[in-house]
LOKEFI-962833 format. One record per atom (N, C-alpha, C): residue in one letter; x negated, z, y negated. Coordinates in steps of 0.2 Angstrom, whole numbers, plus 5000, padded with zeros to 4 digits. Last residue first. Layout:
<sites>
AXZY/...
</sites>
This chain:
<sites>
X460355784528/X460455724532/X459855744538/X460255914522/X460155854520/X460255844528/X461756024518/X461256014520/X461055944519/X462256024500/X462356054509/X461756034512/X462155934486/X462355994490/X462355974496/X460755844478/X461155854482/X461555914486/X459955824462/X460255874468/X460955854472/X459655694456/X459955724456/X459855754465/X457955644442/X458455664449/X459055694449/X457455514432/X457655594433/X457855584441/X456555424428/X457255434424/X457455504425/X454855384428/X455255424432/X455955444427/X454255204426/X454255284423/X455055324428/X452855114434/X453455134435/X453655204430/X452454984426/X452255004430/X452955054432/X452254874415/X452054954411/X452054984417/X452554744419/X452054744414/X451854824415/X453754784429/X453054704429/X452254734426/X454454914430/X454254854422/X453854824427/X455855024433/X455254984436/X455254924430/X456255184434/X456255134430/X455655084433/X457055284444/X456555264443/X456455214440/X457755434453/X457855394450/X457055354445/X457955524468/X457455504464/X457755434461/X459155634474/X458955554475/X458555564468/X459055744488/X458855744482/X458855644480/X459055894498/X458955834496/X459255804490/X458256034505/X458656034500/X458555934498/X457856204515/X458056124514/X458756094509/X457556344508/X458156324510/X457756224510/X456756434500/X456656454506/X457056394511/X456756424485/X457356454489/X457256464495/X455456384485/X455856454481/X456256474483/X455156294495/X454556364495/X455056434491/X456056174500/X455956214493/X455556284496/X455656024508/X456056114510/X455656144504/X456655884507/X456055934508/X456255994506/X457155714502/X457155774508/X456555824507/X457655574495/X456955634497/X457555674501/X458255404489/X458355474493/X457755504496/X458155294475/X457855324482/X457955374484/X458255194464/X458455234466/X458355244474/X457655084451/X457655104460/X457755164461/X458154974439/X457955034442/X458255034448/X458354844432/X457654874434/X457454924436/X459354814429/X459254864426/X458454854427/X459554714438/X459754694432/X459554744425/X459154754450/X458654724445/X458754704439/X459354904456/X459654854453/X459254824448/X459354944474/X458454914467/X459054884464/X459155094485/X459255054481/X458955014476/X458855164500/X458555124493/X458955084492/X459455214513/X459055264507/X458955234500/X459455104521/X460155124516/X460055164511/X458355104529/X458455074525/X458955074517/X457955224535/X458555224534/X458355184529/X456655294539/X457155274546/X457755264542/X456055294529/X455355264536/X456055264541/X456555354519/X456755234521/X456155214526/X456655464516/X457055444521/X456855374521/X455155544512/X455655504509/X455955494515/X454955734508/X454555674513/X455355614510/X453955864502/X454555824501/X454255754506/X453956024499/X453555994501/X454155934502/X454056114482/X454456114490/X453956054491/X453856154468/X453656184473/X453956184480/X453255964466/X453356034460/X453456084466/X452955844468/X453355884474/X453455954470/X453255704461/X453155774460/X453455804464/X452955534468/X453555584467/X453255674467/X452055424461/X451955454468/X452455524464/X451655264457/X451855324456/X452155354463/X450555134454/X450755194457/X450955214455/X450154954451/X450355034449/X450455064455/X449454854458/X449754854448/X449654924446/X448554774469/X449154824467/X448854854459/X448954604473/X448554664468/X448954724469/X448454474484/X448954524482/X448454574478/X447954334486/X447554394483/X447954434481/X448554224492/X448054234493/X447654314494/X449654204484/X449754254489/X449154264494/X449754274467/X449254224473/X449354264480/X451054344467/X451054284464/X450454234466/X451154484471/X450854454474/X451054354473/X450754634465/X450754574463/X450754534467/X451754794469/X451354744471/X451454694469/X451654954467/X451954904464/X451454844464/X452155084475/X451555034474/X452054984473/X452655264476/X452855194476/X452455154474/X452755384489/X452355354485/X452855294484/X453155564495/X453155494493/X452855464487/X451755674492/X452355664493/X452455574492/X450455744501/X450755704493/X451355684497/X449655714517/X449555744513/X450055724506/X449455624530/X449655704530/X449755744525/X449255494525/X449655504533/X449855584532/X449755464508/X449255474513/X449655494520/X450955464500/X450255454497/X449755454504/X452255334508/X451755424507/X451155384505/X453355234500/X453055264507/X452855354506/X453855084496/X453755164496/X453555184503/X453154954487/X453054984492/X453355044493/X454054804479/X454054874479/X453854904485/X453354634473/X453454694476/X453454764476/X453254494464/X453254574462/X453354604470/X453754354462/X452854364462/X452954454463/X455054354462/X454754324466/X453854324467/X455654524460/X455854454458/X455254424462/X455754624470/X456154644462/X456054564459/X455854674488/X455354624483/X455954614474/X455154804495/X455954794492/X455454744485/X454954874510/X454554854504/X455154814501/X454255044517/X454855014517/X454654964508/X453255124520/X453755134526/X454355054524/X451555104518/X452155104514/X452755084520/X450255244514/X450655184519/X451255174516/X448655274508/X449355274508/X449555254512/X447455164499/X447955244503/X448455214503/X447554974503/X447455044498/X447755114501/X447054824505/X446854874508/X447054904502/X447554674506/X447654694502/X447454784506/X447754494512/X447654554513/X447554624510/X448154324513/X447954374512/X447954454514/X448854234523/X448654214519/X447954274514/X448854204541/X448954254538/X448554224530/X450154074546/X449454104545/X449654144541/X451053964555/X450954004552/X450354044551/X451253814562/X450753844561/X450853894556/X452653784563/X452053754568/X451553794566/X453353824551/X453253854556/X452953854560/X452453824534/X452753764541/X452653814547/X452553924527/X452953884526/X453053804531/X452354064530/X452754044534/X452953984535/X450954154527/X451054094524/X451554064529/X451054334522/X450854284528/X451054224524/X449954484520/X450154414518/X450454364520/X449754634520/X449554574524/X450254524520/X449254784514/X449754724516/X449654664517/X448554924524/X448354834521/X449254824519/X448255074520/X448755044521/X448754964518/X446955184532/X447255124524/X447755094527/X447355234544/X447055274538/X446955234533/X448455134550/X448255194552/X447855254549/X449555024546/X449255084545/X448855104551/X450354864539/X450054934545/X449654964542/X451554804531/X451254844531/X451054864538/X451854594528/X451654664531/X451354724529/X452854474522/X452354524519/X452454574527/X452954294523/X453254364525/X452454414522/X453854124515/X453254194515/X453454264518/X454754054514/X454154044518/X453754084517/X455854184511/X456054104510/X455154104515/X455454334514/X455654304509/X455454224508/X455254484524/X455354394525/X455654354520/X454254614528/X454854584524/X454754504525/X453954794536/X453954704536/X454554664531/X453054904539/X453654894533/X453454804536/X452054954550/X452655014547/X453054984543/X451254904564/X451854884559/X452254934556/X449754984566/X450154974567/X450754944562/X447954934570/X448354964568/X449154964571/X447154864580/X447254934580/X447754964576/X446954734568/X446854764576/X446854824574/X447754654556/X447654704558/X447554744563/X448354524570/X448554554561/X448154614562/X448454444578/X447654474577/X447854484570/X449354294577/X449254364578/X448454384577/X450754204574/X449954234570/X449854294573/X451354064581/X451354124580/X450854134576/X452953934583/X452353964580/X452254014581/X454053934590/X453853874588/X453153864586/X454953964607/X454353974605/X454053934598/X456653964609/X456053924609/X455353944605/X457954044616/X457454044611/X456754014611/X459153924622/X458653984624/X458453984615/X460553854624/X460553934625/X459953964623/X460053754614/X460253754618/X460453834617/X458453834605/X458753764609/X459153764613/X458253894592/X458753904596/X458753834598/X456353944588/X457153894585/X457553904593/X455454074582/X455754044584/X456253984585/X453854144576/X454554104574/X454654064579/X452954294576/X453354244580/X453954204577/X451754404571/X452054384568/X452454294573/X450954544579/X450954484577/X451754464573/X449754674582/X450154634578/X450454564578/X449354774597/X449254714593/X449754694591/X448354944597/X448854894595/X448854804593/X447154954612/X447354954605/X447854904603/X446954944625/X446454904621/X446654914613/X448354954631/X447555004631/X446954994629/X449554934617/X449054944623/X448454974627/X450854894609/X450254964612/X450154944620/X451254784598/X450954794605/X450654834608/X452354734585/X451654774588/X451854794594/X453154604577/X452954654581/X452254674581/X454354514568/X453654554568/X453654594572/X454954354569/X455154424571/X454354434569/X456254244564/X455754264563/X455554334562/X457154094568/X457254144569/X456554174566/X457753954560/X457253984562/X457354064563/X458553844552/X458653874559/X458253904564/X458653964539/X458753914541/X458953904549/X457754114543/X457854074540/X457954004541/X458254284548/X458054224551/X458154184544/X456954404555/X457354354548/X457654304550/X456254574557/X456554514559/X456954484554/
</sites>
């Protein structure tokens, strides 16, 4: 959900028994109500909404089920919103964090059951044809590791002035036997993609 100006702007999904439905609703406040002003639906059948972002007249989606699209949207006259593009890759991405106006950041997981968190580093200056750039995907070396931004936005950090994203893991170490959490540090380039800075251990339990 966003609002821009005097527009409200929400993404949902629809379980039904015909399978999920996607869509994308802009609002305006008339009086006391909420007014209908635009929609896009048929995002993605079947799937579902796992990362949504809203940036001036353009919104981005992730759903999932076995590929992770992101969908495109074109907000810029509310009366008719559309989906601009689409972009299929592994993976899925829980949470998208945009670094400057042609760039996005996906993290997520390399797959629905398999790899540790992921990060995808998205083109999307033709919004037509988003790209994905790069990948990196967080060394689970010998614990098994899952990210927190599928339910804590507050997990991620982006200082852009640096270009680094800092992110919170969680997962249970094989050596110690013990759950053990963690923030991933991460350098982010446009041009060269992402290099890993390092981590820090956190003490007690995780979250």
């Amino acid at each position: 959900k966003d609002e821009n100006g005097q527009y409200f702007r929400l993404a949902t999904t629809e379980y039904g028994q015909d399978g999920n439905v996607n869509r994308v609703d802009i609002l305006d406040q008339v009086g006391s109500e909420l007014r209908l002003v635009g929609t896009v639906g048929g995002i993605s059948p079947g799937e579902q909404i796992h990362a949504a972002r809203f940036i001036g007249d353009r919104a981005y989606l992730v759903t999932f089920i076995i590929v992770d699209p992101l969908v495109t949207l074109d907000l810029s006259d509310p009366a008719n919103p559309k989906v601009a593009g689409e972009l299929e890759v592994p993976g899925f991405s829980d949470y998208l964090q945009p670094i400057d106006a042609t760039h996005l950041i996906g993290l997520g997981q390399a797959s629905s059951s398999f790899g540790g968190p992921q990060l995808s580093l998205f083109d999307v200056s033709d919004i037509a044809h988003p790209k994905l750039t790069n990948v990196y995907t967080v060394d689970e070396r010998d614990y098994d590791v899952i990210s927190f931004a599928d339910t804590d936005h507050h997990s991620v950090a982006y200082f852009p002035a640096q270009g680094i994203l800092a992110f919170s893991v969680t997962g249970y170490s094989y050596d110690t036997g013990e759950d053990q959490a963690q923030t991933e540090v991460v350098h982010v380039d446009v041009d060269h993609g992402f290099a890993r800075l390092g981590s820090m251990l956190h003490p007690g339990d995780p979250v």
